[in-house]
Residue, then its C-alpha position, 0 to 999 in steps of 0.5 A: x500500500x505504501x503510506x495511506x490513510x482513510x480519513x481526509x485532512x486539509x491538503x490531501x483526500x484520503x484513500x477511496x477504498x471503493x475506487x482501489x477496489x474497482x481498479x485492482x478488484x477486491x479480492x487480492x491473494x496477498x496484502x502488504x500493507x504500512x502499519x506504522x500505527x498497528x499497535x496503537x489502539x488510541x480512540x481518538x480520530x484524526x478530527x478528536x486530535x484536530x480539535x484537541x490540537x486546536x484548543x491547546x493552542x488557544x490555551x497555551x496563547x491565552x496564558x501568554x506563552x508561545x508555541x514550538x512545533x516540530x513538523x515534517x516539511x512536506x504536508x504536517x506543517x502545512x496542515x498545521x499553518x492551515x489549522x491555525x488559520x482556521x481557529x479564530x482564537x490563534x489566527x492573529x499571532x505571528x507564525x514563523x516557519x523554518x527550514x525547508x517547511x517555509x519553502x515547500x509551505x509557498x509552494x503548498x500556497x501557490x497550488x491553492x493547498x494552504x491558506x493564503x496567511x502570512x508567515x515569517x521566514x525569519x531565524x535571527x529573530x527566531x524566538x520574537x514570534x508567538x508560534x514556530x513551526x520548524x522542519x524536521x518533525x523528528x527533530x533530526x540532527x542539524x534540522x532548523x527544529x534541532x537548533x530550535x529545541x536545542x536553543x531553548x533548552x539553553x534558555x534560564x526563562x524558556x516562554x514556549x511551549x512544545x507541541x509534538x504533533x507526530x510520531x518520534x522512535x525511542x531510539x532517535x536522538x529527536x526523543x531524547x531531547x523531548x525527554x530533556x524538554x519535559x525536565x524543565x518545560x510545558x509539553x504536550x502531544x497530539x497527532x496530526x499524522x497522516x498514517x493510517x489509523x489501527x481501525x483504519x488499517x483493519x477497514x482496508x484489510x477487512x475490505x479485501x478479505 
């Protein structure tokens, strides 16, 4: 299957199992399928996690703090930028994107897939801003979100707030700074990932069976 998901999100449809069904046909002999999420038996959706994400921002910007959020240059960020637009109570803060997540986010505006909403581009004055969203969401090693995290963890009075919004291994650098932050600093997680779901996963299998 490669990466798939079932559930539509802002810049991308999700998978019509009925319109795969009618090319391959629906009855298959064997099914490789991505289970980056086969374990995970969380019972909120995509939409759950879509609210929750959007009332910890306003939470978080109404108690005078700021937002850090690693996120996947291609389709997280631009998900993310498209949430904060849409929620009325974070669409008049400063937002500034890093790393490669400013230039494909243009790109991503230019096809009509992320809304049309100013951003900044700006690491001098990175922390001047009420929200950051920085490549990569796996906070790998010399990323703009690796100097980003590591930048704060320096800082004696750290104003903001990390919000994970994906999956990072253990066993990844990435997560064991998201333990350091924890130490000292507010964190919360909620995902916004567009792998497919473990109820997903068992449709798609169910569906060919």
């Amino acid at each position: 299957t490669s990466d798939f998901c079932l559930h539509d999100q802002s810049t991308v449809k999700g998978m019509n199992l009925s319109q795969v069904g009618s090319y391959i046909g629906s009855k298959l002999d064997y099914l490789v399928i991505e289970s980056t999420y086969g374990t995970n038996l969380t019972a909120l959706n995509y939409e759950d996690n879509l609210e929750l994400f959007d009332k910890l921002c306003s939470k978080i910007l109404t108690y005078e703090k700021r937002i850090f959020i690693p996120a996947y240059a291609i389709g997280r960020a631009q998900e993310i930028l498209n949430a904060i637009v849409d929620n009325e109570d974070t669409n008049g803060y400063s937002i500034n994107v890093l790393g490669m997540a400013n230039n494909v986010t243009l790109h991503y505006q230019f096809l009509n897939k992320c809304k049309p909403r100013k951003f900044y581009n700006d690491r001098d004055n990175a922390f001047n801003y009420d929200i950051i969203i920085a490549s990569s969401g796996m906070l790998v090693e010399d990323s703009e979100s690796y100097f980003i995290i590591n930048d704060l963890l320096k800082k004696e009075n750290n104003s903001y707030v990390l919000l994970q919004t994906g999956y990072i291994p253990p066993n990844e650098e990435g997560y064991t700074l998201i333990e350091d932050w924890k130490k000292n600093n507010l964190f919360f997680e909620t995902s916004l990932s567009a792998h497919a779901s473990n109820g997903e996963i068992h449709k798609v299998i169910e569906y060919f069976e």
